[in-house]
MIKE-471509 format. One record per atom (N, C-alpha, C): residue number from 1; atom name; x, y, z. Coordinates in nm, 3 decimals, always signed. Example, Ala and Ser with C-alpha at 12.3 -4.5 7.8 and 13.67 -1.06 7.14 Angstrom:
BEGIN
{vexba 1&miro N&u +1.319&v -0.569&w +0.780}
{vexba 1&miro CA&u +1.230&v -0.450&w +0.780}
{vexba 1&miro C&u +1.320&v -0.330&w +0.780}
{vexba 2&miro N&u +1.285&v -0.225&w +0.708}
{vexba 2&miro CA&u +1.367&v -0.106&w +0.714}
{vexba 2&miro C&u +1.290&v +0.003&w +0.787}
% end
This chain:
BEGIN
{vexba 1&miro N&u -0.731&v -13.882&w -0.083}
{vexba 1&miro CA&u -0.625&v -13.956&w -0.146}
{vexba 1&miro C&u -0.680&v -14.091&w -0.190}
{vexba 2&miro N&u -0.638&v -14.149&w -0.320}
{vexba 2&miro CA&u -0.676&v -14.261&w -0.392}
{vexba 2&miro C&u -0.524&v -14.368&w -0.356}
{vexba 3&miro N&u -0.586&v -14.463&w -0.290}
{vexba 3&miro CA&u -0.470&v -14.590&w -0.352}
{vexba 3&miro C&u -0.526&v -14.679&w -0.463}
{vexba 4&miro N&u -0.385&v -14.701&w -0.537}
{vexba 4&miro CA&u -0.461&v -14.766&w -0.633}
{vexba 4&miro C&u -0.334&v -14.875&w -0.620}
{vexba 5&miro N&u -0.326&v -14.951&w -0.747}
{vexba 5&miro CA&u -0.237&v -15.076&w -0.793}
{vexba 5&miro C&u -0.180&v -15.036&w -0.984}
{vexba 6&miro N&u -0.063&v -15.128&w -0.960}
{vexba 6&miro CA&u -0.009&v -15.152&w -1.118}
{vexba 6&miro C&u -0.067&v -15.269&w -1.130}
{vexba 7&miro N&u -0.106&v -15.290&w -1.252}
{vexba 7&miro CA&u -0.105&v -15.421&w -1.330}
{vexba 7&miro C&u +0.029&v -15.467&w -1.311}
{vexba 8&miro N&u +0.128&v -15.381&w -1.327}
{vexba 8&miro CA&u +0.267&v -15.450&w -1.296}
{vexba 8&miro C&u +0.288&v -15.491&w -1.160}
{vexba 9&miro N&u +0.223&v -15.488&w -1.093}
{vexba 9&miro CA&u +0.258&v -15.566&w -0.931}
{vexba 9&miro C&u +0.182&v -15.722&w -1.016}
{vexba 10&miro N&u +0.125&v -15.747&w -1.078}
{vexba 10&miro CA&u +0.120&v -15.901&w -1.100}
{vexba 10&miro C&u +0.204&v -15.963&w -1.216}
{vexba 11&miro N&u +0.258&v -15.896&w -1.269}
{vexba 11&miro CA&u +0.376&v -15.955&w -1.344}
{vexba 11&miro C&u +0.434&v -16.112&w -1.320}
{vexba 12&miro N&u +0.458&v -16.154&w -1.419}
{vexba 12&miro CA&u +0.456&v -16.197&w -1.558}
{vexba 12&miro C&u +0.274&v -16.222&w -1.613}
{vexba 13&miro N&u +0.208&v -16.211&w -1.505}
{vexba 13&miro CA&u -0.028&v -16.229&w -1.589}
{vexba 13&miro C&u +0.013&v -16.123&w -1.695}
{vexba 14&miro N&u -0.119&v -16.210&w -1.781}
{vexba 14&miro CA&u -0.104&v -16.030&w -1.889}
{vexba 14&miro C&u -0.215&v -15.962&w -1.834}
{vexba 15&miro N&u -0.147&v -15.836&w -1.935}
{vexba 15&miro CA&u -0.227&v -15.722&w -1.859}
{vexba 15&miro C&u -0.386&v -15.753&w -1.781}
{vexba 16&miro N&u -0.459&v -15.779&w -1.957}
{vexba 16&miro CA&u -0.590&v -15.818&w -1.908}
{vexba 16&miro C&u -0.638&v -15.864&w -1.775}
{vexba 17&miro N&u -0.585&v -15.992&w -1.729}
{vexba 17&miro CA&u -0.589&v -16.088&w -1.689}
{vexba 17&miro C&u -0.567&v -16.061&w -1.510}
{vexba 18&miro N&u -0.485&v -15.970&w -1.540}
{vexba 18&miro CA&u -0.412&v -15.883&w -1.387}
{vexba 18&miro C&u -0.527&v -15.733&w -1.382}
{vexba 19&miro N&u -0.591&v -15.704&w -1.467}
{vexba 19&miro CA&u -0.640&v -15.571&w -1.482}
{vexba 19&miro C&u -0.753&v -15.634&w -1.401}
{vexba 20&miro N&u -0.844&v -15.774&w -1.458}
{vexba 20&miro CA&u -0.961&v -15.837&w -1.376}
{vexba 20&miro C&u -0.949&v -15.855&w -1.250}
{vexba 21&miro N&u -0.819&v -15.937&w -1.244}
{vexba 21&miro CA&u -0.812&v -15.960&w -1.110}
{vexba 21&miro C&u -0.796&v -15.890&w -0.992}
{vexba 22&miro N&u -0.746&v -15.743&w -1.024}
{vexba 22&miro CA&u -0.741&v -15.639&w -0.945}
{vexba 22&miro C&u -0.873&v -15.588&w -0.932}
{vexba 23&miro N&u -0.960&v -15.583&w -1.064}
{vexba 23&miro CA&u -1.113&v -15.555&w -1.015}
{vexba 23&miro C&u -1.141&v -15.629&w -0.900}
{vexba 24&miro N&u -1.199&v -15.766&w -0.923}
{vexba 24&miro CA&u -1.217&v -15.848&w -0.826}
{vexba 24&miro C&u -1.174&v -15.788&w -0.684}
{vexba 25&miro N&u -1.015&v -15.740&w -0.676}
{vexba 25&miro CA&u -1.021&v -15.685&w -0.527}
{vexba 25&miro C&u -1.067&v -15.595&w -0.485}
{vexba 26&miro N&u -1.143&v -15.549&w -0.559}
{vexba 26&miro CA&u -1.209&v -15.386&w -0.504}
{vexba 26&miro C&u -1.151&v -15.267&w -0.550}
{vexba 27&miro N&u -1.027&v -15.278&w -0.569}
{vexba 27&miro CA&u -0.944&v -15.179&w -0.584}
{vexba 27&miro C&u -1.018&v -15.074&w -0.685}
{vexba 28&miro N&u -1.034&v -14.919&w -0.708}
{vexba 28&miro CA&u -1.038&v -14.846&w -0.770}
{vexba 28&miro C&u -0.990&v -14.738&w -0.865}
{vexba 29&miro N&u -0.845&v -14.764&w -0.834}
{vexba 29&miro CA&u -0.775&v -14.676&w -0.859}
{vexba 29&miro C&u -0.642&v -14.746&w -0.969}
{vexba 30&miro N&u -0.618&v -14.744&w -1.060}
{vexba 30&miro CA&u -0.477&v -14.850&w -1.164}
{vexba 30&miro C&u -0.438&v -14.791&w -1.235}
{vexba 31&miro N&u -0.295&v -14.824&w -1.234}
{vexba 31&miro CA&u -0.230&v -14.808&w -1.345}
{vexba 31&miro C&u -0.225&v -14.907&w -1.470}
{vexba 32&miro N&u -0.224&v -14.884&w -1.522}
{vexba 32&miro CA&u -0.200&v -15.040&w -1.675}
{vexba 32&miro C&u -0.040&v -15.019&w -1.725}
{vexba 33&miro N&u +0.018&v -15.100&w -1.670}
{vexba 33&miro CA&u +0.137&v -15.150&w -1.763}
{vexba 33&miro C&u +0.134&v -15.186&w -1.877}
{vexba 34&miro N&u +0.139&v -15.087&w -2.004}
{vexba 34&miro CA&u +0.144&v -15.178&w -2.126}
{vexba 34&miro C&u +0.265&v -15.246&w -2.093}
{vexba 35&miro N&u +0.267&v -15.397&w -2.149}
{vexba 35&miro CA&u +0.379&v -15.474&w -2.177}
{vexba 35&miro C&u +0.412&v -15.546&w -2.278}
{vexba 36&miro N&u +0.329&v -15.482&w -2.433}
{vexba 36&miro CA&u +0.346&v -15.492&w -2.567}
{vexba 36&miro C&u +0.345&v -15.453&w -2.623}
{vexba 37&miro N&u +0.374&v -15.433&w -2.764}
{vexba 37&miro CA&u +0.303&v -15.338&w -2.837}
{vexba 37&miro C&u +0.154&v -15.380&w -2.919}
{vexba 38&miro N&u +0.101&v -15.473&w -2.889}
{vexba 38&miro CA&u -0.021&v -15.554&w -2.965}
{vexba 38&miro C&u -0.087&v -15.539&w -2.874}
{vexba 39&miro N&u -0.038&v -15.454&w -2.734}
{vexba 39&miro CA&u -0.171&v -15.369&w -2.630}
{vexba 39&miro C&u -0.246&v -15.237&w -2.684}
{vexba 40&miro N&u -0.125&v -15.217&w -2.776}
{vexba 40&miro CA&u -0.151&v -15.067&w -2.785}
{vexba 40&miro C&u -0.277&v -15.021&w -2.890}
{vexba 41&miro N&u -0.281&v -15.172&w -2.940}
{vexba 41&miro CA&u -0.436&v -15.142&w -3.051}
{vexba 41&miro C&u -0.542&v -15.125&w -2.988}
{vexba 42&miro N&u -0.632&v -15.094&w -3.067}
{vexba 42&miro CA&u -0.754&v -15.019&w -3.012}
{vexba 42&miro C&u -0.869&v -15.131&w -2.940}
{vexba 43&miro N&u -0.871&v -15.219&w -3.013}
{vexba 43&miro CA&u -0.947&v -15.339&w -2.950}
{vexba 43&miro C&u -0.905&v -15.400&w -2.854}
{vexba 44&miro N&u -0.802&v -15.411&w -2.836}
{vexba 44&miro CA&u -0.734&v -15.426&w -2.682}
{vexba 44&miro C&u -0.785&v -15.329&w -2.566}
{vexba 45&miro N&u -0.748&v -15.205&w -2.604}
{vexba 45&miro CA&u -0.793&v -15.113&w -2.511}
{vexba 45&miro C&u -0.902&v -15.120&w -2.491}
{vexba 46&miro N&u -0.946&v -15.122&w -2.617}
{vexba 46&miro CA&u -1.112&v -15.127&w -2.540}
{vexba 46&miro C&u -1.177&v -15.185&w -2.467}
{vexba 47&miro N&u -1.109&v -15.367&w -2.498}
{vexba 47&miro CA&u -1.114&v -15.454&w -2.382}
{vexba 47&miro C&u -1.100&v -15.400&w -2.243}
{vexba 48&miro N&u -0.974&v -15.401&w -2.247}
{vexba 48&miro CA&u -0.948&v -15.291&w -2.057}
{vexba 48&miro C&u -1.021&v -15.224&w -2.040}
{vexba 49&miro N&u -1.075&v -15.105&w -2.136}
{vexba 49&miro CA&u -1.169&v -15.045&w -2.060}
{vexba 49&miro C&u -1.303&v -15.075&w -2.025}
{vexba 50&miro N&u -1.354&v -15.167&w -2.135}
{vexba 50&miro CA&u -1.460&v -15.238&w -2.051}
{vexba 50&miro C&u -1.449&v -15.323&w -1.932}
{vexba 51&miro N&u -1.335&v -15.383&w -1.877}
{vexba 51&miro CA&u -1.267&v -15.404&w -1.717}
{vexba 51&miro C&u -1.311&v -15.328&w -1.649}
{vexba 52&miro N&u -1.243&v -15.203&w -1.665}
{vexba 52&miro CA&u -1.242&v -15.102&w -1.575}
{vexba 52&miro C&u -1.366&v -15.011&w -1.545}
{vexba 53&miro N&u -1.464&v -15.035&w -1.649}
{vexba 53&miro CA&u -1.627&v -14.969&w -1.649}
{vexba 53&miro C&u -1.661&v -15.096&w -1.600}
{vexba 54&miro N&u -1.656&v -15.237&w -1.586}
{vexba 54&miro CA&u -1.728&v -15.301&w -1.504}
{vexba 54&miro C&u -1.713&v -15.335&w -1.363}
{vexba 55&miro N&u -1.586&v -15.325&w -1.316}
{vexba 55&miro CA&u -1.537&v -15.264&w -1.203}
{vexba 55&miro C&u -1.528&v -15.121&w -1.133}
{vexba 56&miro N&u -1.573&v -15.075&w -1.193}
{vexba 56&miro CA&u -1.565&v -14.920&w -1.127}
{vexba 56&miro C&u -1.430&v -14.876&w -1.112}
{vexba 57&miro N&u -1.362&v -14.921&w -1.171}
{vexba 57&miro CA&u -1.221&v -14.899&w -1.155}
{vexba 57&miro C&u -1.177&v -14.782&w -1.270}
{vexba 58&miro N&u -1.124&v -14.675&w -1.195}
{vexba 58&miro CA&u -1.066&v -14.554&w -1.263}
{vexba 58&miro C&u -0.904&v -14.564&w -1.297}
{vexba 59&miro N&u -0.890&v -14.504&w -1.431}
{vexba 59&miro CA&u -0.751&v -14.553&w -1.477}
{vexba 59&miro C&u -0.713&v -14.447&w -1.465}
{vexba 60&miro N&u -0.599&v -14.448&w -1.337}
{vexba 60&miro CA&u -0.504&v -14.287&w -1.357}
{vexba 60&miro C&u -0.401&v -14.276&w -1.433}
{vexba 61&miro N&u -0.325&v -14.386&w -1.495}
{vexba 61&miro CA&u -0.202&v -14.412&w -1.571}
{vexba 61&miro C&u -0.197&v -14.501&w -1.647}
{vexba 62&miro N&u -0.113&v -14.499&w -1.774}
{vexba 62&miro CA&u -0.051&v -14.613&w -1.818}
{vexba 62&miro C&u +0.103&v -14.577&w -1.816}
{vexba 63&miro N&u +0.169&v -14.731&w -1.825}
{vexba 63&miro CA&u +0.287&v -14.710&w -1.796}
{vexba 63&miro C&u +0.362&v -14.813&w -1.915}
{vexba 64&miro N&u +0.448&v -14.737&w -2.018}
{vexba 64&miro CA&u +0.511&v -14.797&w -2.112}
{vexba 64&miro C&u +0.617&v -14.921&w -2.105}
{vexba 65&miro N&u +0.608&v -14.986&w -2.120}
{vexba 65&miro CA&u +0.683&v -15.120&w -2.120}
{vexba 65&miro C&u +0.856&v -15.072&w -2.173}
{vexba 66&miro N&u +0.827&v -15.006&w -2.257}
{vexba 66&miro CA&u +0.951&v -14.888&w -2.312}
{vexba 66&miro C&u +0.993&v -14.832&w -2.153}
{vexba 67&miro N&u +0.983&v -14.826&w -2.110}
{vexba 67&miro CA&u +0.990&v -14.724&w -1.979}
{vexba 67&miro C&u +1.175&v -14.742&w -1.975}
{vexba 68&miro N&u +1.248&v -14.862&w -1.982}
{vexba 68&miro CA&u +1.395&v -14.849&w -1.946}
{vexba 68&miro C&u +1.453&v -14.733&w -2.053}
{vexba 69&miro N&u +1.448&v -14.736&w -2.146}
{vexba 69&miro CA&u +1.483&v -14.724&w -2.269}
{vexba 69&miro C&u +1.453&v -14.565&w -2.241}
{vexba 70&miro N&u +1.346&v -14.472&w -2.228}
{vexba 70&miro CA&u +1.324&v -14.359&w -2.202}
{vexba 70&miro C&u +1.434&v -14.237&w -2.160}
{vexba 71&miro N&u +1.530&v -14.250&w -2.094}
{vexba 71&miro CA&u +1.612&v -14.186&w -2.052}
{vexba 71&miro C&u +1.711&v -14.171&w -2.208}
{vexba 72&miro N&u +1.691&v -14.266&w -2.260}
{vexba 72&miro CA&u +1.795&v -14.283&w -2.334}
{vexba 72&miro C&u +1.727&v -14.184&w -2.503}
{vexba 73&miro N&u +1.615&v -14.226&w -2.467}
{vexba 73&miro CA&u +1.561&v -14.176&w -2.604}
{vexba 73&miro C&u +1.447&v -14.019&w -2.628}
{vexba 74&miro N&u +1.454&v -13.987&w -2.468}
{vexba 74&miro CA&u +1.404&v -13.845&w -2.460}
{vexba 74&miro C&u +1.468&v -13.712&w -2.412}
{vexba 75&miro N&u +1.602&v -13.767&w -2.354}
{vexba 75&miro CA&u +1.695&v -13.684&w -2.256}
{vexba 75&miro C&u +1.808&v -13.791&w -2.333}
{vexba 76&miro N&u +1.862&v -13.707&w -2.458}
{vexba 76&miro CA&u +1.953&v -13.722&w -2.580}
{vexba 76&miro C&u +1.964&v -13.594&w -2.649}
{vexba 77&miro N&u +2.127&v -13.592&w -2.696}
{vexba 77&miro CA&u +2.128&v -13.468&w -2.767}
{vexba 77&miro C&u +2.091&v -13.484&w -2.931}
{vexba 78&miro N&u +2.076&v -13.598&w -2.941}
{vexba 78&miro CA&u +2.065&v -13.665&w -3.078}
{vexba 78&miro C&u +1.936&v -13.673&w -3.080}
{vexba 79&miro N&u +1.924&v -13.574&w -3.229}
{vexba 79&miro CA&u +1.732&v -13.486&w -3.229}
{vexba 79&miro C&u +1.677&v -13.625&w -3.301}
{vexba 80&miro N&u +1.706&v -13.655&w -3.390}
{vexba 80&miro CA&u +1.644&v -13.777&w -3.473}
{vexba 80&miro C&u +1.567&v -13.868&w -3.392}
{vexba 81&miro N&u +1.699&v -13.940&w -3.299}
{vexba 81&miro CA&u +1.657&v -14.022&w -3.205}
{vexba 81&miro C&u +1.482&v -13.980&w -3.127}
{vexba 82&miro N&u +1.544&v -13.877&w -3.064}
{vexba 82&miro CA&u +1.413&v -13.749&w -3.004}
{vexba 82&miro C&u +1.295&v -13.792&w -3.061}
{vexba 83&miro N&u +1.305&v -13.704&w -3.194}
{vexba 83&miro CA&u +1.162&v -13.716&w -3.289}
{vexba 83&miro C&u +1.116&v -13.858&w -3.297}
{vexba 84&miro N&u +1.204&v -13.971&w -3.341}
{vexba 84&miro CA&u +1.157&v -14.067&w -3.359}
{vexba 84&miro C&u +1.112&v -14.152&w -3.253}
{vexba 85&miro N&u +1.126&v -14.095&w -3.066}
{vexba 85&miro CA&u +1.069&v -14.151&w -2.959}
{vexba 85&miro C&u +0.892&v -14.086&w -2.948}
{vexba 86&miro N&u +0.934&v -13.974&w -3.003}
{vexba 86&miro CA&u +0.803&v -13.836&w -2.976}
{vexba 86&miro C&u +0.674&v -13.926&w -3.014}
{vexba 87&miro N&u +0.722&v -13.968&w -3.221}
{vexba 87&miro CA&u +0.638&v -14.025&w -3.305}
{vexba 87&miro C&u +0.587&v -14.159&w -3.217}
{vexba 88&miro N&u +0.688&v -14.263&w -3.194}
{vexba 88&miro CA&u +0.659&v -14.406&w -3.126}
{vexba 88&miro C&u +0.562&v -14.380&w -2.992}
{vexba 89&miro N&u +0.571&v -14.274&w -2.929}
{vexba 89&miro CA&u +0.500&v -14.269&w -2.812}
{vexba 89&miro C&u +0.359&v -14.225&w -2.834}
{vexba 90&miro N&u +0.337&v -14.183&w -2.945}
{vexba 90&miro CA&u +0.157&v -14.108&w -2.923}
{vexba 90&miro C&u +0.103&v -14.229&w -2.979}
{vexba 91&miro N&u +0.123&v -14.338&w -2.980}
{vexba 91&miro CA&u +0.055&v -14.441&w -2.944}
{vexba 91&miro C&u -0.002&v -14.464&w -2.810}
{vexba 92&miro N&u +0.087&v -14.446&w -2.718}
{vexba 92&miro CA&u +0.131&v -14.441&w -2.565}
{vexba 92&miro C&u -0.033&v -14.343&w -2.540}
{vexba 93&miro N&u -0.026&v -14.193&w -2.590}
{vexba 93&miro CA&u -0.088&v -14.099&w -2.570}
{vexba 93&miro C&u -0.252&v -14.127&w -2.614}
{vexba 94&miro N&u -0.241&v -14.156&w -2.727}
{vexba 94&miro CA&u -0.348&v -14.242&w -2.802}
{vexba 94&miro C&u -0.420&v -14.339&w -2.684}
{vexba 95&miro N&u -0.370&v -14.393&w -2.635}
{vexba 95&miro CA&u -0.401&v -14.483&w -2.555}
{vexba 95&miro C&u -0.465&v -14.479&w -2.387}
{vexba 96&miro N&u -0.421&v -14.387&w -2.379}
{vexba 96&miro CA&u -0.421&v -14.283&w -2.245}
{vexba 96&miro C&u -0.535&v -14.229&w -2.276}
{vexba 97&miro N&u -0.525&v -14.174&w -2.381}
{vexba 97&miro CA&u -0.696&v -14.073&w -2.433}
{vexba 97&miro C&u -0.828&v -14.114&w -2.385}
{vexba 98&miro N&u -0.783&v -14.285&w -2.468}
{vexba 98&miro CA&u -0.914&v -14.356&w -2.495}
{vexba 98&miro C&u -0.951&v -14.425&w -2.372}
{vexba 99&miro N&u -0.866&v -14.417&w -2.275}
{vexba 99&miro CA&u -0.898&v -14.530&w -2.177}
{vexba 99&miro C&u -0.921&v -14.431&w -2.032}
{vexba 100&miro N&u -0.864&v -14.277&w -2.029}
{vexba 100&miro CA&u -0.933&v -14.186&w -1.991}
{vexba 100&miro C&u -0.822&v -14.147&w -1.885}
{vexba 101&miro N&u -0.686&v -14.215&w -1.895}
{vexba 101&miro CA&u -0.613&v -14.186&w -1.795}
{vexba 101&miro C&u -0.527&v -14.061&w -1.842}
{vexba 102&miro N&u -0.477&v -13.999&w -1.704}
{vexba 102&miro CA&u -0.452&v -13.840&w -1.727}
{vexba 102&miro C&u -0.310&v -13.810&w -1.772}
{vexba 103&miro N&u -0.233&v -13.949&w -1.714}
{vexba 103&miro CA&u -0.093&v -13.974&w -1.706}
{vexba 103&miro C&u -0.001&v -14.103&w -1.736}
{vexba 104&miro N&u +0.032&v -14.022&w -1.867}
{vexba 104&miro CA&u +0.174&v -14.144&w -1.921}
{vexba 104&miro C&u +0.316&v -14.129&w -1.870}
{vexba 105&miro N&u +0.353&v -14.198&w -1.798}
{vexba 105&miro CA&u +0.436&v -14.249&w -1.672}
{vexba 105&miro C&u +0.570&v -14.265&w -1.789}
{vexba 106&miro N&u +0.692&v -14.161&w -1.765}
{vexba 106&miro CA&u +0.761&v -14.127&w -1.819}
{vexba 106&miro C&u +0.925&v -14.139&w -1.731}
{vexba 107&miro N&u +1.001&v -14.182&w -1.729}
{vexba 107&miro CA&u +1.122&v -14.201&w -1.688}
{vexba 107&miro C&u +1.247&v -14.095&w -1.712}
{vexba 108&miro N&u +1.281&v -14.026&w -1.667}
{vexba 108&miro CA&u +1.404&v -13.956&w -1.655}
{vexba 108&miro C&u +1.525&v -14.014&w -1.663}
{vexba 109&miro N&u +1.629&v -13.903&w -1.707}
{vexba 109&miro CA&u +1.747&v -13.975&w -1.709}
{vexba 109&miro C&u +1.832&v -13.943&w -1.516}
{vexba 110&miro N&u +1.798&v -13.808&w -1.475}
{vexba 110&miro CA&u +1.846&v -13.797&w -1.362}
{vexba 110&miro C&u +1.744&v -13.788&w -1.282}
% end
């Protein structure tokens, strides 16, 4: 078994900034809270992941800043809405790819 940390346990740091400082503790194991959408570009990420390759730190998750909103916009009978969460999220997925984590952290309605 792996323990790891959120970037969101240091909330309001940005990501970055909380991603280092969790290196620093040793920790190996993180999730990344996106908490923008100007995370979700590629040069950003890439930043983090050079964090996380200089820490040895393995990324099992990211977790969408969208996350309240989810219930509302994936578990809806209203398809539009649907499609147009599907489209906004493979950014989310995109992001996950590149940074090597297995799991985008998704919210239910029940």
């Amino acid at each position: 078994m792996n323990i790891g940390i959120s970037t969101a346990c240091l909330y309001p740091m940005e990501t970055e900034k909380a991603l280092e400082t969790v290196g620093k503790l040793g920790v190996s194991a993180v999730e990344i809270f996106i908490n923008a959408p100007s995370e979700l570009r590629t040069d950003f990420l890439k930043n983090l992941k050079a964090i996380c390759d200089f820490y040895a730190m393995n990324i099992i998750a990211i977790h969408p800043y969208s996350s309240g909103f989810e219930p509302f916009m994936f578990f809806t009978n209203y398809e539009r809405r649907f499609q147009d969460a599907m489209t906004m999220y493979e950014d989310y997925y995109r992001a996950a790819n590149l940074l090597g984590a297995k799991i985008v952290v998704l919210h239910g309605d029940r």
